[in-house]
N, C-alpha and C positions, 0 to 999 in steps of 0.2 A: 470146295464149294464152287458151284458151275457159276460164271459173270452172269447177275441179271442184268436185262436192257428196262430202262423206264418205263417203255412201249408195253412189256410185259404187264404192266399195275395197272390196277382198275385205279384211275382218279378221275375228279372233273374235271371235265373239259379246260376249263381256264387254267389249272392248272398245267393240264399238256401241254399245252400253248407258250405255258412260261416257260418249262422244262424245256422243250424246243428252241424257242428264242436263247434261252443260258447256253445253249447248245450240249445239253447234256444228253448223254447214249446209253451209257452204262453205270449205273449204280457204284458206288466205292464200296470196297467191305465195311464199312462203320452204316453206309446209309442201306445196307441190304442187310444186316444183322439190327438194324432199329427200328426202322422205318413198321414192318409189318409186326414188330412188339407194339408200337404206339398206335398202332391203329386198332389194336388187342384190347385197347385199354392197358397195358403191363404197365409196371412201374419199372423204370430201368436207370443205370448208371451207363454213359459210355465214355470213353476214355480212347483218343485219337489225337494221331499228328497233326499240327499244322498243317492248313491245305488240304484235308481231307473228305470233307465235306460233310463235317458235324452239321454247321449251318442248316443247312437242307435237309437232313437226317433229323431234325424235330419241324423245322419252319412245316416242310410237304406235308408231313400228317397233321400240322393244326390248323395248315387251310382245310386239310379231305372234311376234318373234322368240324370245320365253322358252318354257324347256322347262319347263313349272308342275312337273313331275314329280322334276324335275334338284335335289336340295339341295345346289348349290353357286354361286359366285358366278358370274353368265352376263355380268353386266354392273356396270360400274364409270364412277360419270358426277364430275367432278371440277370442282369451280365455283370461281371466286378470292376469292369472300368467302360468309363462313359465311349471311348473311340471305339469298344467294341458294340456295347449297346447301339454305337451308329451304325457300325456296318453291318449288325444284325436289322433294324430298322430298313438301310438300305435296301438289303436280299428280299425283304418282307415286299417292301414297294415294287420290285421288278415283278413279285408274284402277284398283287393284287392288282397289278394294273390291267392284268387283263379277264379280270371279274367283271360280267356283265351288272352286276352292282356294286357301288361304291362302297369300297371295302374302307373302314375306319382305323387306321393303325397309326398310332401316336408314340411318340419320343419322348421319356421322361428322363433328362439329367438336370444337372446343375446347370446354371448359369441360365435359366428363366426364371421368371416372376411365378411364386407357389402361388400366388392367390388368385391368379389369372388363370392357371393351369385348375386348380379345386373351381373356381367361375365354371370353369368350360367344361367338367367334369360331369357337374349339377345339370347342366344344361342340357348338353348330351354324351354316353358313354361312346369308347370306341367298341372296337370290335378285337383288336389285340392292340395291349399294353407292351411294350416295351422302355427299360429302364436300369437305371443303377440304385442300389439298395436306400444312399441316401437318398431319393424320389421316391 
């Protein structure tokens, strides 16, 4: 399978801009075997080393795929331990910061107050959910 480069993908705009700034060039094999299944709509399983760039290989296609305009939850990504849930969280934030609209991406684990969190819920949704099952 020939290396794609990033450059190669139709995405938006904000999105190249993060890919750029992460300084990413070329695709990994797990994010060039997923990435244009998820944008298919496919349903898929992938299964990768450490360091490989799973992360990114779902994150990129659920910004392509966010409606910036939509105040509800479009997406919901669900990790088994809360330090991964962060550093998913984290990557999300390097992406959306450079959305010309404020992109809504929230952290759900333990060790916050649920009734403050369902408060802010009611009030307003995000835009992607991020969390551990017990949240």
């Amino acid at each position: 399978m020939k290396q794609q480069t990033f450059r190669s993908m139709t995405l938006k705009p904000y999105i190249q801009e993060a890919i750029k700034e992460l300084g990413f060039v070329y695709l990994t094999p797990i994010q060039q075997e997923v990435i244009p299944r998820i944008l298919r709509n496919q349903s898929l399983i992938g299964k990768s080393l450490t360091g490989s760039g799973k992360t990114h290989a779902f994150l990129l296609p659920i910004f392509e795929q966010l409606d910036e305009s939509n105040q509800e939850i479009q997406s919901v990504i669900l990790a088994p331990t809360r330090e991964l849930a962060m550093q998913i969280y984290k990557e999300a934030q390097k992406i959306a910061k450079h959305s010309k609209t404020t992109l809504d991406i929230r952290l759900f684990v333990g060790g916050k107050d649920v009734e403050q969190e369902v408060e802010r819920l009611e009030k307003k949704q995000p835009h992607i959910a991020i969390g551990t099952l017990g949240r």
